[in-house]
C-alpha positions, 0 to 999 in steps of 0.5 A: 456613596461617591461614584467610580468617577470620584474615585478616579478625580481624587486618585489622579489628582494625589499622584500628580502630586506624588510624582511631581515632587518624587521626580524633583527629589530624584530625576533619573535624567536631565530633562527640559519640560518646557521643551514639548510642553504644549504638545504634553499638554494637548495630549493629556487632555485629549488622552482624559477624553479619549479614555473616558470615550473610549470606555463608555463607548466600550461599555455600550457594546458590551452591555447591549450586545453580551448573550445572558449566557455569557454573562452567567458563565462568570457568576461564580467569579463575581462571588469571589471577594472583591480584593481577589477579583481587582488582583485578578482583572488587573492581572488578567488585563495586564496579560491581554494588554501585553500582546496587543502591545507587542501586535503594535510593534509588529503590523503596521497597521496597529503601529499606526495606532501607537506611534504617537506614543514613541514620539516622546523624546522625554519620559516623565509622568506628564509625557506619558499621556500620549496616546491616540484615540485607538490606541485608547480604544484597543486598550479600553477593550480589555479594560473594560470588559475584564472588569464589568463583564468578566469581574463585575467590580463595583463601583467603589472596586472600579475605583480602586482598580483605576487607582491602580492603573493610573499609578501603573501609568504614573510609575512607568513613564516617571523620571524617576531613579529608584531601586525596588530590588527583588520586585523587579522580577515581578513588575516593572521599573521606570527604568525598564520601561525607559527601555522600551521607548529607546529608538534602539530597544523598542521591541522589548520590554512591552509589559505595562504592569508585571515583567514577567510577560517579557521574561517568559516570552522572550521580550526581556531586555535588562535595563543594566546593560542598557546606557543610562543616556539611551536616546528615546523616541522614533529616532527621527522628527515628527512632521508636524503635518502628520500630528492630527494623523497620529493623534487619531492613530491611522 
């Protein structure tokens, strides 16, 4: 039987290429990819280790330092069939990651940790990679223990909800036009989270996965009343002196 890790090389791999070629076919802007290229790819690759670091890490706590009892208060939901706990973790994990997310626009201190993710000055599925290691670390709480602990998916479930994170990841920072109508209610859009990483718009939109956070606590800007050419970033160059700095998100 193939491992979770298996699952998740072949899932990533494919949307590579799905996004790659959907963002040739429809660009929702003019972008220079060779522009940060270099800092792109050094970001992927440290987001891949990080990210495997970071759970595993995450992982060990909890199955060293969870009391039995608190294992067994979940029992019941392991029973449920296995799609209906991957739609739940991943709505459940969704919601927690929405008020970290907003935490980090709020204190410093945790801000520190995203920065480095609204330096990019040119979304596309590539650019989106950047995050530092706590930023990676905050994120795989939640992540993690929804799933092993709360949810205890299988390997092969595991998979498929990584499968479904990374696609999320891949939709929501791709250079992509497109139109998904009513469903923009319930998830996110390219554009809207295009929204969220103008110098202007930062404090909104910080859902990741559904929309529905920012509408019913007052985070919701709408993507139609925003400029197409909304600038993006932190609204002033990085040093590249404090990259190392943002990297590691202190």
């Amino acid at each position: 039987m193939a491992t979770a890790q298996e699952y998740q090389t072949v899932a990533f791999f494919g949307l590579v290429v799905v996004f790659e070629v959907l963002e040739r076919v429809r660009p929702a802007r003019e972008i220079d990819r060779w522009k940060d290229l270099k800092i792109d790819v050094l970001s992927f690759a440290l987001a891949l280790a990080l990210n495997r670091a970071c759970k595993l890490m995450v992982g060990g706590a909890l199955a060293a330092c969870t009391p039995p009892a608190v294992a067994a208060a979940f029992d019941r939901l392991h029973a449920w069939p296995g799609a209906l706990r991957i739609v739940m973790a991943i709505v459940v994990v969704d919601f927690i990651i929405y008020w970290i997310h907003r935490a980090q626009h709020k204190f410093d201190t945790l801000w520190r940790t995203h920065a480095w993710h609204h330096s990019i000055e040119q979304l596309y599925w590539f650019s989106g990679f950047r995050t530092s290691f706590f930023h990676s670390f905050l994120y795989a709480i939640p992540a993690t223990s929804i799933s092993t602990l709360v949810f205890d998916l299988s390997p092969l479930e595991a998979g498929i909800g990584y499968s479904i994170g990374t696609l999320i990841q891949f939709w929501e920072h791709t250079n992509l036009r497109v139109n998904v109508g009513p469903l923009r209610h319930i998830i996110i859009t390219p554009a809207y989270h295009r929204v969220h990483h103008s110098t202007r718009h930062n404090r909104s939109n910080y859902g990741t996965t559904f929309s529905v956070w920012d509408r019913m606590f007052g985070t919701y800007t709408n993507p139609d009343l925003v400029p197409a050419d909304e600038p993006l970033g932190l609204g002033e160059p990085v040093d590249e002196k404090q990259i190392p700095r943002m990297l590691i998100g202190v």
